[in-house]
PyMOL Python script that loads the backbone (N, CA, C, O; Angstrom):
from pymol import cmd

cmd.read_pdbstr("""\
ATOM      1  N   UNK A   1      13.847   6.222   6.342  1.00  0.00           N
ATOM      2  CA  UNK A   1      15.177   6.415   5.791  1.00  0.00           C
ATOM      3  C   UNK A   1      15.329   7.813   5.174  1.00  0.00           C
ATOM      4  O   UNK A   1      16.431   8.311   4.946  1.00  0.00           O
ATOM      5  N   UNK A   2      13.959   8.519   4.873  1.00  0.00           N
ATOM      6  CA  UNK A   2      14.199   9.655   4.167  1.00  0.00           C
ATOM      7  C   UNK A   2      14.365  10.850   5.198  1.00  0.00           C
ATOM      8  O   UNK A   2      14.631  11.983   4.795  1.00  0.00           O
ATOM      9  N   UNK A   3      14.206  10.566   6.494  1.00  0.00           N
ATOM     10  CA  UNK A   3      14.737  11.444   7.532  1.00  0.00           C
ATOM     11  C   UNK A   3      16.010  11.384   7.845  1.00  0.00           C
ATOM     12  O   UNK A   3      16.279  12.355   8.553  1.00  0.00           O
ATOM     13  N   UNK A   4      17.066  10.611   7.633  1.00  0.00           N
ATOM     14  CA  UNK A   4      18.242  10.280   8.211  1.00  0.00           C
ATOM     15  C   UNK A   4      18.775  11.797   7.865  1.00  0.00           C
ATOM     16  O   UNK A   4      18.196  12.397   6.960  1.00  0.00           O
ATOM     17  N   UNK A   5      19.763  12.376   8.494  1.00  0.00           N
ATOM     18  CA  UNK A   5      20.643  13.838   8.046  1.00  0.00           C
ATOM     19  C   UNK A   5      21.883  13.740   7.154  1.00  0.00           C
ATOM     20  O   UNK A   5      22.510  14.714   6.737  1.00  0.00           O
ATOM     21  N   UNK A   6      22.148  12.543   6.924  1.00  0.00           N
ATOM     22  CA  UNK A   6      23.344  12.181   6.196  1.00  0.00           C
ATOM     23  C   UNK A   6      23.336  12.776   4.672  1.00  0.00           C
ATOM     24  O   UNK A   6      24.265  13.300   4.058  1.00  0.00           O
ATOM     25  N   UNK A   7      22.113  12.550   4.296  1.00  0.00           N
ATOM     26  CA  UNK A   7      21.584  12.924   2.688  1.00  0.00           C
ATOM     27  C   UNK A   7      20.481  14.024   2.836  1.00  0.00           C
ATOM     28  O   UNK A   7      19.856  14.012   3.896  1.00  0.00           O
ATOM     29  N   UNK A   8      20.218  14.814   2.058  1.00  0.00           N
ATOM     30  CA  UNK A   8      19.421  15.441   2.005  1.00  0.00           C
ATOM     31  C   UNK A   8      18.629  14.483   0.964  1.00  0.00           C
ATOM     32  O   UNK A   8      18.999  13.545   0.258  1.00  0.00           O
ATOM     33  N   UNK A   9      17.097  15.268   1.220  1.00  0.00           N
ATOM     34  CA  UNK A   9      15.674  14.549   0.524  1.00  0.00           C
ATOM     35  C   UNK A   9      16.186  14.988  -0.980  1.00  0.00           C
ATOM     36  O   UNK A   9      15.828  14.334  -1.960  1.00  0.00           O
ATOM     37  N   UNK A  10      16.896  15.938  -1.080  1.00  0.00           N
ATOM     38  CA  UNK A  10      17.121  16.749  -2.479  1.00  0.00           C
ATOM     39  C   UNK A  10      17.624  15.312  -3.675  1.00  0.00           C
ATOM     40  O   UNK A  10      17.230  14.861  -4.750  1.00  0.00           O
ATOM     41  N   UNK A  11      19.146  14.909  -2.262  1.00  0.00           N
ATOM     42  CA  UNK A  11      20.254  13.885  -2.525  1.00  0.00           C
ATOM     43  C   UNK A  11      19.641  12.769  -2.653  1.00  0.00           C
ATOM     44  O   UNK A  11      19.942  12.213  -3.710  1.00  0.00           O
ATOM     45  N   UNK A  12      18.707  12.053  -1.851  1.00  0.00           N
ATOM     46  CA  UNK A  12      17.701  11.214  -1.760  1.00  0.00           C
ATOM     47  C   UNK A  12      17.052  10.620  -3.099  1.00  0.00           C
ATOM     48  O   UNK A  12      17.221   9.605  -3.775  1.00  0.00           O
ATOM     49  N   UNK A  13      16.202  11.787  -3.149  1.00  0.00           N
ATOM     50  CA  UNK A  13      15.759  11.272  -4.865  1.00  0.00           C
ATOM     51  C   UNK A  13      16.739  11.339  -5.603  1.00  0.00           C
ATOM     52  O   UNK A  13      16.897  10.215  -6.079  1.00  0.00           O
ATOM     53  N   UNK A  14      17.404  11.941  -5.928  1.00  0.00           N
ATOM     54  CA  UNK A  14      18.672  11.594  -7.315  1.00  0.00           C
ATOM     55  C   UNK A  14      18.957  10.897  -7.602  1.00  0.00           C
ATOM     56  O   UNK A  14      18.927  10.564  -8.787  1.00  0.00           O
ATOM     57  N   UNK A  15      19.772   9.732  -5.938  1.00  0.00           N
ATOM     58  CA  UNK A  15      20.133   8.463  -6.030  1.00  0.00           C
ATOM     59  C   UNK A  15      18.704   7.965  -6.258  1.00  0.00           C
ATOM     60  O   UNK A  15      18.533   7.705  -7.449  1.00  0.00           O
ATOM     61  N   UNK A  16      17.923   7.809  -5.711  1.00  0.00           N
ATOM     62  CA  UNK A  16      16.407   7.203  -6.200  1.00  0.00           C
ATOM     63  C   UNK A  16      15.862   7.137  -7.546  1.00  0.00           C
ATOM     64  O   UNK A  16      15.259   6.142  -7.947  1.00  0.00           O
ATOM     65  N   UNK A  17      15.976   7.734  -7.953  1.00  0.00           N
ATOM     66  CA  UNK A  17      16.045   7.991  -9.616  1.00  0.00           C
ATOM     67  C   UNK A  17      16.884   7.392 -10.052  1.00  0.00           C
ATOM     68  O   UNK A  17      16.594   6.558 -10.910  1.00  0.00           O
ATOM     69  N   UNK A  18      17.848   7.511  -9.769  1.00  0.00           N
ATOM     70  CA  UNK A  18      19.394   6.865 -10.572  1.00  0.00           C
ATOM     71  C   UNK A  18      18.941   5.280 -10.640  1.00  0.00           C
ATOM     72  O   UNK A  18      18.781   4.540 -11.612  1.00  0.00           O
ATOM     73  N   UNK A  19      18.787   5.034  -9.110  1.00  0.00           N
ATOM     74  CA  UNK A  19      18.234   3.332  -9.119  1.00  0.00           C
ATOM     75  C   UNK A  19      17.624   2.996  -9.639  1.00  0.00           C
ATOM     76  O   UNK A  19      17.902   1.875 -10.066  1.00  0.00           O
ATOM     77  N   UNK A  20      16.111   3.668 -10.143  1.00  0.00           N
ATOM     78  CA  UNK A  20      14.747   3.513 -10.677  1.00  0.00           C
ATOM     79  C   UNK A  20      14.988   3.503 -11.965  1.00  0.00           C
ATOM     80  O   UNK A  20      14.333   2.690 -12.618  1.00  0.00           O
ATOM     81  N   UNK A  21      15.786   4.212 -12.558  1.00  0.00           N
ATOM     82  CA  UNK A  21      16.309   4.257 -14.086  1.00  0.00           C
ATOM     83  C   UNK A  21      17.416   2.895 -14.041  1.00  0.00           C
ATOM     84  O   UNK A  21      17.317   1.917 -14.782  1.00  0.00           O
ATOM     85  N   UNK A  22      18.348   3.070 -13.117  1.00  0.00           N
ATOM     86  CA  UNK A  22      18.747   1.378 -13.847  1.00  0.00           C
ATOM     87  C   UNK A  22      18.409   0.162 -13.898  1.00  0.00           C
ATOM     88  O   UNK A  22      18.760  -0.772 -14.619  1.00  0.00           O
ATOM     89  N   UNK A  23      17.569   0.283 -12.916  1.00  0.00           N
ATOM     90  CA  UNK A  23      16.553  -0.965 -13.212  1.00  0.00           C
ATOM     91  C   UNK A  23      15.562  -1.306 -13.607  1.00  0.00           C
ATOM     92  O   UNK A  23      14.714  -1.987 -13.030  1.00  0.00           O
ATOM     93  N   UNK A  24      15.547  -0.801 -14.815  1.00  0.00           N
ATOM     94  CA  UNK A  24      14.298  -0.244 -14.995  1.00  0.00           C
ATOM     95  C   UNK A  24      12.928  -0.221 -14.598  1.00  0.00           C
ATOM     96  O   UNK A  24      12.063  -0.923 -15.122  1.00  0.00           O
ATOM     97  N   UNK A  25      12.720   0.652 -13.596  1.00  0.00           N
ATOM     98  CA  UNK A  25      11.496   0.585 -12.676  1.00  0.00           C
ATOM     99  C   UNK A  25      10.555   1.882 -13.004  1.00  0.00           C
ATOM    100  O   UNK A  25      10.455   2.871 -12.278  1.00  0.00           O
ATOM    101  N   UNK A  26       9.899   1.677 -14.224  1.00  0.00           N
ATOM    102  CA  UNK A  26       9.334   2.847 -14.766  1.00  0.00           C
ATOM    103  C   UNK A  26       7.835   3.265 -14.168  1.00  0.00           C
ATOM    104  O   UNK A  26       7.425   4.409 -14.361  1.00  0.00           O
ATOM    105  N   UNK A  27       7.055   2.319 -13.454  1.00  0.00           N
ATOM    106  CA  UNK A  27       6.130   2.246 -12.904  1.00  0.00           C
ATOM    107  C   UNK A  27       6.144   2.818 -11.183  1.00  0.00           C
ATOM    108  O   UNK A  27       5.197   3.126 -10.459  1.00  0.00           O
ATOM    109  N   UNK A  28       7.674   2.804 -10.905  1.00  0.00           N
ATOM    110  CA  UNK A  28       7.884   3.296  -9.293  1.00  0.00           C
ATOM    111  C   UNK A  28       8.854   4.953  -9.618  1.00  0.00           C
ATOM    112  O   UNK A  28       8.906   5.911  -8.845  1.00  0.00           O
ATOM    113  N   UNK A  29       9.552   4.825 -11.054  1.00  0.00           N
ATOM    114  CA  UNK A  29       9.643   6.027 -11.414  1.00  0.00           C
ATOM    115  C   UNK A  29       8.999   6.978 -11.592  1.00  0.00           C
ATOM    116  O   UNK A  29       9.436   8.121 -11.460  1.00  0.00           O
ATOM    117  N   UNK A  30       7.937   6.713 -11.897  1.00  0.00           N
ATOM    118  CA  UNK A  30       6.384   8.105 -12.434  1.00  0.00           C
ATOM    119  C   UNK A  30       6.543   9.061 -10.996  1.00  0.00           C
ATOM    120  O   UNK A  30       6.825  10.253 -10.870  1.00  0.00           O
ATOM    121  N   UNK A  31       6.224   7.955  -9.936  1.00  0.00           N
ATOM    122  CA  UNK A  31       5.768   8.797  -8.621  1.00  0.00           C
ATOM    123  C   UNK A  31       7.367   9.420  -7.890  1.00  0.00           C
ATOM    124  O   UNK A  31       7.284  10.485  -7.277  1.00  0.00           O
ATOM    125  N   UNK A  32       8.097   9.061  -7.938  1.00  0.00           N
ATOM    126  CA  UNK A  32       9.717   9.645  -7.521  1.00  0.00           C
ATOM    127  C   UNK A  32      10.141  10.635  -8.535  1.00  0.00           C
ATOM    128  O   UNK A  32      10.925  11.520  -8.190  1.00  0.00           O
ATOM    129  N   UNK A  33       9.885  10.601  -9.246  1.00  0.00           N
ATOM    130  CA  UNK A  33      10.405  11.973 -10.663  1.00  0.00           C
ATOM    131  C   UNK A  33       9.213  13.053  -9.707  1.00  0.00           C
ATOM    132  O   UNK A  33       9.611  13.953  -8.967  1.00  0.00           O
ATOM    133  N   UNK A  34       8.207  12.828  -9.856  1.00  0.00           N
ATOM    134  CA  UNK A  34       7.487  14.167  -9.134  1.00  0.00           C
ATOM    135  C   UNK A  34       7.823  14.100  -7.690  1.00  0.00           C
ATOM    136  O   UNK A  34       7.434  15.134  -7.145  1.00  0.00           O
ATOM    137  N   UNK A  35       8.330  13.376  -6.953  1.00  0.00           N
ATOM    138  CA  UNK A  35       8.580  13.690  -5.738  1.00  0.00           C
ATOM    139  C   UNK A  35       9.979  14.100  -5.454  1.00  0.00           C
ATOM    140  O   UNK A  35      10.329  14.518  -4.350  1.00  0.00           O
ATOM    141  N   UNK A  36      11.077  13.921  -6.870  1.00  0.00           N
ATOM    142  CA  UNK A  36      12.182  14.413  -6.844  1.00  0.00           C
ATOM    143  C   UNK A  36      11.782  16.289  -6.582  1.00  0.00           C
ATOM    144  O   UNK A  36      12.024  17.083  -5.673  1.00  0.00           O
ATOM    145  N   UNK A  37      10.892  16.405  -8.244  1.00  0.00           N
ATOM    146  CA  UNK A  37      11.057  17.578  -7.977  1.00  0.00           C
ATOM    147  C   UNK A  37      10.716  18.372  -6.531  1.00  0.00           C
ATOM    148  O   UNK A  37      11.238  19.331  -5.962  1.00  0.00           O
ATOM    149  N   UNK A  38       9.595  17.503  -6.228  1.00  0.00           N
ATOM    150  CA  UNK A  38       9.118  18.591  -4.853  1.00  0.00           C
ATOM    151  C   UNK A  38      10.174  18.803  -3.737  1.00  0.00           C
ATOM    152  O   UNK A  38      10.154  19.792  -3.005  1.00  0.00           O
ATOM    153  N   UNK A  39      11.240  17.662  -3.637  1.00  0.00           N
ATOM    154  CA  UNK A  39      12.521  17.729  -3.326  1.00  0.00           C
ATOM    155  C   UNK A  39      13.770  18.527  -3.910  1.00  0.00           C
ATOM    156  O   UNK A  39      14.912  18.397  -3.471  1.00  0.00           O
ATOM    157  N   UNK A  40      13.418  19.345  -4.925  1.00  0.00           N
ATOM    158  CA  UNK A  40      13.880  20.595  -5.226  1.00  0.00           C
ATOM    159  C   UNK A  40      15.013  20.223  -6.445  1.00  0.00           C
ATOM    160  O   UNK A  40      15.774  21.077  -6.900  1.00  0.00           O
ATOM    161  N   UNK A  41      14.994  18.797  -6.898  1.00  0.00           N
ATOM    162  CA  UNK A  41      15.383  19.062  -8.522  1.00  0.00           C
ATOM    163  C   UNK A  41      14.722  19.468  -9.279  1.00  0.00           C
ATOM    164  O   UNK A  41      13.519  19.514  -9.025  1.00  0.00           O
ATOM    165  N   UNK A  42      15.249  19.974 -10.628  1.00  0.00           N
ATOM    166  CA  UNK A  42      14.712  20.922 -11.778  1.00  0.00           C
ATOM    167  C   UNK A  42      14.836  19.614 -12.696  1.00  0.00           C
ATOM    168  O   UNK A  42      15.512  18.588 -12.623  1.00  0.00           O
ATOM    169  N   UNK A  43      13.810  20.145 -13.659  1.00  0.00           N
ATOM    170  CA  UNK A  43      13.426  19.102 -15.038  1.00  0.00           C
ATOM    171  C   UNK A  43      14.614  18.983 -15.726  1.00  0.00           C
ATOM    172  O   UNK A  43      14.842  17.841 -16.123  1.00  0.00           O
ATOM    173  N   UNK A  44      15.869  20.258 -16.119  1.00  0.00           N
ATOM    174  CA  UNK A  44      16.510  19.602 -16.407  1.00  0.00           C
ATOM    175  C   UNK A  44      17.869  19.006 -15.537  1.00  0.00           C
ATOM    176  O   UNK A  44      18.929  18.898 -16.154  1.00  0.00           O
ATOM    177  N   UNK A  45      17.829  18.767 -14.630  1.00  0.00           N
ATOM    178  CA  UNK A  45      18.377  17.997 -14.147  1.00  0.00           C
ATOM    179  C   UNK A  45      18.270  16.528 -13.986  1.00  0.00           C
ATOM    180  O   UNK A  45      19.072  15.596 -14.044  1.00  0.00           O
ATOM    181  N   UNK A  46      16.775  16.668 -13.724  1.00  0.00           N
ATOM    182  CA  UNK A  46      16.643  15.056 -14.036  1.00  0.00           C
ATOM    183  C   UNK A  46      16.783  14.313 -15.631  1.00  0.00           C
ATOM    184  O   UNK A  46      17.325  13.257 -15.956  1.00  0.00           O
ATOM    185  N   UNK A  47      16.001  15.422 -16.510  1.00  0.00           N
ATOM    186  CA  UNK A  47      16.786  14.919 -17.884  1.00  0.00           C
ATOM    187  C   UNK A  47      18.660  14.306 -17.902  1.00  0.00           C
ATOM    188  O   UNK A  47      19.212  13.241 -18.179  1.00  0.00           O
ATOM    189  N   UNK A  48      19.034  15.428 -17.524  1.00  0.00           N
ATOM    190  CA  UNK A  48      20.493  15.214 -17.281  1.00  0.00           C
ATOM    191  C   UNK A  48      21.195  13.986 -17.193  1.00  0.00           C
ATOM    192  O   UNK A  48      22.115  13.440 -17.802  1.00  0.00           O
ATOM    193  N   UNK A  49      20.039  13.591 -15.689  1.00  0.00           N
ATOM    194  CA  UNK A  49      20.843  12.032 -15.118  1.00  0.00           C
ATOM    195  C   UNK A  49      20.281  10.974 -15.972  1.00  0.00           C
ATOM    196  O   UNK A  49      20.993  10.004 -16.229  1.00  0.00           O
ATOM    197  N   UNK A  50      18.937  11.057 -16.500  1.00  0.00           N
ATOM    198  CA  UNK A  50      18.344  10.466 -17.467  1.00  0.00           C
ATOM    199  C   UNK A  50      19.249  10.370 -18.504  1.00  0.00           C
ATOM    200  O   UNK A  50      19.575   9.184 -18.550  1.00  0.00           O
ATOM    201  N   UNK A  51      19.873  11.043 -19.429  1.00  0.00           N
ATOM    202  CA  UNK A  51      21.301  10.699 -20.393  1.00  0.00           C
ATOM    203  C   UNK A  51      22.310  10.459 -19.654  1.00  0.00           C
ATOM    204  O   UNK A  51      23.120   9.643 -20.094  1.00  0.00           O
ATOM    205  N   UNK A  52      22.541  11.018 -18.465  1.00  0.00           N
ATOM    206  CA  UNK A  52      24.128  10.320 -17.542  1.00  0.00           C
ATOM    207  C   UNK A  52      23.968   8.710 -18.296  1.00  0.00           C
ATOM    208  O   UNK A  52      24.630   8.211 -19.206  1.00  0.00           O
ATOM    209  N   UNK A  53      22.700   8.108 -17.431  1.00  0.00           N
ATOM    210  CA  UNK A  53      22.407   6.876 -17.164  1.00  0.00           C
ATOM    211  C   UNK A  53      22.612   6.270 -18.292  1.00  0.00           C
ATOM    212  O   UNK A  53      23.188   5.200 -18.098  1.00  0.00           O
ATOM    213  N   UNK A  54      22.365   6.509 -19.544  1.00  0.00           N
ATOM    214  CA  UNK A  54      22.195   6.104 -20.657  1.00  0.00           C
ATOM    215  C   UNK A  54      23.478   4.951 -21.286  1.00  0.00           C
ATOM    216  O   UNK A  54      23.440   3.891 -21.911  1.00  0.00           O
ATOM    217  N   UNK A  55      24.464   5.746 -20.782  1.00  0.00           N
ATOM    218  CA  UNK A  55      25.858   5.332 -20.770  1.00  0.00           C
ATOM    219  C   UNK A  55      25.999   4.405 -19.698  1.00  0.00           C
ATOM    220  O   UNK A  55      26.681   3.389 -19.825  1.00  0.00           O
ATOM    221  N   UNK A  56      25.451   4.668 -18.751  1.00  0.00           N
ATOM    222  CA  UNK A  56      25.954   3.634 -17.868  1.00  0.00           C
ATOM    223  C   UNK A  56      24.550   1.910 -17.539  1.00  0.00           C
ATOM    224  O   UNK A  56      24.727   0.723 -17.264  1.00  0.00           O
ATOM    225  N   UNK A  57      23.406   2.718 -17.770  1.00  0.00           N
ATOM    226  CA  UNK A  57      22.169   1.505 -17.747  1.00  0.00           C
ATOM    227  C   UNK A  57      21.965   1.200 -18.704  1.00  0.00           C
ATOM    228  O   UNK A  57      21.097   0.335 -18.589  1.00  0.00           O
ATOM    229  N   UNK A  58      22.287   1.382 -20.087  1.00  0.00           N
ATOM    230  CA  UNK A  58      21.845   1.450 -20.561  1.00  0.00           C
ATOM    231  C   UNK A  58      20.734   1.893 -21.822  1.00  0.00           C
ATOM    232  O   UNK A  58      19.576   1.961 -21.410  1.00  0.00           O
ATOM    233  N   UNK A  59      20.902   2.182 -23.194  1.00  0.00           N
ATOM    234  CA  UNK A  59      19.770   3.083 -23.662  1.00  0.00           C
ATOM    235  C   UNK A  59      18.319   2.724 -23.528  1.00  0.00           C
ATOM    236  O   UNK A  59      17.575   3.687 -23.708  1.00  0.00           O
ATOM    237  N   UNK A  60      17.566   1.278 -23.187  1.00  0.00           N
ATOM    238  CA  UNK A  60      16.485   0.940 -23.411  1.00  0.00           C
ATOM    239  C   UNK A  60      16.091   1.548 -22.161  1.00  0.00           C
ATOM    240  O   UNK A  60      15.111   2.292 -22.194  1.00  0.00           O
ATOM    241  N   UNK A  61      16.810   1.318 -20.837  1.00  0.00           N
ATOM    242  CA  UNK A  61      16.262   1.979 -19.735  1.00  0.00           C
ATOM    243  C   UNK A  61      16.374   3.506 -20.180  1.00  0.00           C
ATOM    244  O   UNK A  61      15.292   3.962 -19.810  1.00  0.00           O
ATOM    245  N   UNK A  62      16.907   4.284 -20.622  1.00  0.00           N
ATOM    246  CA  UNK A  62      17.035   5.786 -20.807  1.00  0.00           C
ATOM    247  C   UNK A  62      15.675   5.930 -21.411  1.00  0.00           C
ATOM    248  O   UNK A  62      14.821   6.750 -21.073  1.00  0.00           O
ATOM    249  N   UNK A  63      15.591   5.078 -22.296  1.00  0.00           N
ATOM    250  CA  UNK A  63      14.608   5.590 -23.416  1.00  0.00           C
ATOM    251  C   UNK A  63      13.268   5.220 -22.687  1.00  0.00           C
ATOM    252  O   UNK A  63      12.303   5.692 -23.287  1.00  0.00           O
ATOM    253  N   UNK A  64      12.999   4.642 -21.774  1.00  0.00           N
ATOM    254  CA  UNK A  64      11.802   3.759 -21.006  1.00  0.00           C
ATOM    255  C   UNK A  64      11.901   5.393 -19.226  1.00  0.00           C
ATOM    256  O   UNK A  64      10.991   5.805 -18.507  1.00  0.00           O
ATOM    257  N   UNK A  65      13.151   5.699 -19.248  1.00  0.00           N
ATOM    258  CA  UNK A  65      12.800   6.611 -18.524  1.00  0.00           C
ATOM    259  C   UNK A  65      12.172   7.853 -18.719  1.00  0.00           C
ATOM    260  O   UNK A  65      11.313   8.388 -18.018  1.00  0.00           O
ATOM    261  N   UNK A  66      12.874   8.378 -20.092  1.00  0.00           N
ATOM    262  CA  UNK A  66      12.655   9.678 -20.711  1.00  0.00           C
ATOM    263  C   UNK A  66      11.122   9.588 -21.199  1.00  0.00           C
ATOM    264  O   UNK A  66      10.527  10.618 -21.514  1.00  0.00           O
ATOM    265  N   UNK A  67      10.565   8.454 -21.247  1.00  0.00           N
ATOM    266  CA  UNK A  67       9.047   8.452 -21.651  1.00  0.00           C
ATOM    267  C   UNK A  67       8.473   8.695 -20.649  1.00  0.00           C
ATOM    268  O   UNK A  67       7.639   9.597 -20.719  1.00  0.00           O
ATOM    269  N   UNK A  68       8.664   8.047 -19.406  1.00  0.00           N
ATOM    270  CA  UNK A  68       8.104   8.536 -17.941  1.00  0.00           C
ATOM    271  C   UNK A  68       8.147  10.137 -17.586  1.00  0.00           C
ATOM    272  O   UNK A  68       7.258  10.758 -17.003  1.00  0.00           O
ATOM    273  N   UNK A  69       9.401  10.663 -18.076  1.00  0.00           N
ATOM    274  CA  UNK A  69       9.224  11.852 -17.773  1.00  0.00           C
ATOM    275  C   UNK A  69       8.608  12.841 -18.796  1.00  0.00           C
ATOM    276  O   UNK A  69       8.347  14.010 -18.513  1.00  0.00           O
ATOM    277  N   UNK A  70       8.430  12.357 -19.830  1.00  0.00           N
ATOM    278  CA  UNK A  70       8.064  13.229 -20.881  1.00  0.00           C
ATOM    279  C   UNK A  70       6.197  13.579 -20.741  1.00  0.00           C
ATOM    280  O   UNK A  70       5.384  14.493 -20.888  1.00  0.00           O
ATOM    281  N   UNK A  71       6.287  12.159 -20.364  1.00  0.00           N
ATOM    282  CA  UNK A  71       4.522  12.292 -19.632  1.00  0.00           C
ATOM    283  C   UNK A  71       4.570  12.951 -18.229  1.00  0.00           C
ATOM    284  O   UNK A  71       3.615  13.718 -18.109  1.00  0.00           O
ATOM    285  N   UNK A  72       5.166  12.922 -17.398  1.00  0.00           N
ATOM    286  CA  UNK A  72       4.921  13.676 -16.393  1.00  0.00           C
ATOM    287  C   UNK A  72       5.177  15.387 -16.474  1.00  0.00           C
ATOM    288  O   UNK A  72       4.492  16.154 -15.797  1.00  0.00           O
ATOM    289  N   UNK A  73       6.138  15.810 -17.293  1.00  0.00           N
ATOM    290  CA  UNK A  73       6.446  16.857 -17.237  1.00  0.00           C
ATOM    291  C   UNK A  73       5.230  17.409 -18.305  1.00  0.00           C
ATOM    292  O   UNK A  73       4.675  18.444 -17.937  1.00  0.00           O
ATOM    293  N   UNK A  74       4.824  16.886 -19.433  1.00  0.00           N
ATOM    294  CA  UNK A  74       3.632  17.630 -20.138  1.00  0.00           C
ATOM    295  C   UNK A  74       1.996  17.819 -19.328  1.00  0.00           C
ATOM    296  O   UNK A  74       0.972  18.452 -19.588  1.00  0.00           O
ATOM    297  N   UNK A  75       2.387  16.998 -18.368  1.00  0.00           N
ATOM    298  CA  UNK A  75       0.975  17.080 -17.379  1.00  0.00           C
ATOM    299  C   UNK A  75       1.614  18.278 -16.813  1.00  0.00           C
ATOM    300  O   UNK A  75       1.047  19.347 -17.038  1.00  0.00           O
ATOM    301  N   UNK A  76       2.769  18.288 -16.070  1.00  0.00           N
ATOM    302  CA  UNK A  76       2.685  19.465 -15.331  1.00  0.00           C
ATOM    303  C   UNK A  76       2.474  20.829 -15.890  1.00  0.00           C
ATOM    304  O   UNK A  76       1.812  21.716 -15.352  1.00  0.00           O
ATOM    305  N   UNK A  77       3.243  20.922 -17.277  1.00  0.00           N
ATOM    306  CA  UNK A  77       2.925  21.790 -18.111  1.00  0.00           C
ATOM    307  C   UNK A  77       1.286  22.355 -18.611  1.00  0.00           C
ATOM    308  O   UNK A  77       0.895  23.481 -18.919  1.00  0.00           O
ATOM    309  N   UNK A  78       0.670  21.216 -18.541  1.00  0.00           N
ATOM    310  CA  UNK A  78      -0.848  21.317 -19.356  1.00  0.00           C
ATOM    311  C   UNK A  78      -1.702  22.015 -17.467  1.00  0.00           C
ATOM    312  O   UNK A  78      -2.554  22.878 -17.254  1.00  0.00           O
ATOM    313  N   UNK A  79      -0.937  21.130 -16.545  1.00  0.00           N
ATOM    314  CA  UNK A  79      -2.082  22.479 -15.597  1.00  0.00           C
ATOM    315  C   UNK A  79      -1.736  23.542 -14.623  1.00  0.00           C
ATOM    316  O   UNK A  79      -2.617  24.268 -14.162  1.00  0.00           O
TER     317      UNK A  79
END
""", "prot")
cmd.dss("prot")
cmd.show_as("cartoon", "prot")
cmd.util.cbc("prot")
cmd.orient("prot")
């Protein structure tokens, strides 16, 4: 599905994320937040949709996402 031309891989993860944050799927989120980025979103963008969501999923999912990323992005930082 991630070949189809309709979406880009970029577009792909966003909505993927978006899903993963409203349901809260923080364990299938870890590995899609880093594969967003390699799909060419920026950290703060995904922060971004991470508060979009907040309003719309919810704060416990925001707050259960923003921990996922807060650990992934200080790893990337630390190497």
């Amino acid at each position: 599905i991630w070949e189809r031309p309709e979406l880009s891989k970029r577009d792909r993860s966003l909505v993927t994320v978006a899903a993963l944050i409203a349901l809260n799927r923080p364990d299938q989120l870890r590995f899609h937040l880093d594969k967003a980025m390699d799909n060419g979103l920026q950290k703060e963008e995904l922060i971004e949709v991470i508060t979009h969501l907040a309003f719309y999923a919810g704060w416990p999912n925001a707050m259960s996402a923003i921990m996922v990323a807060k650990e992934l992005f200080s790893r990337d930082t630390s190497s």
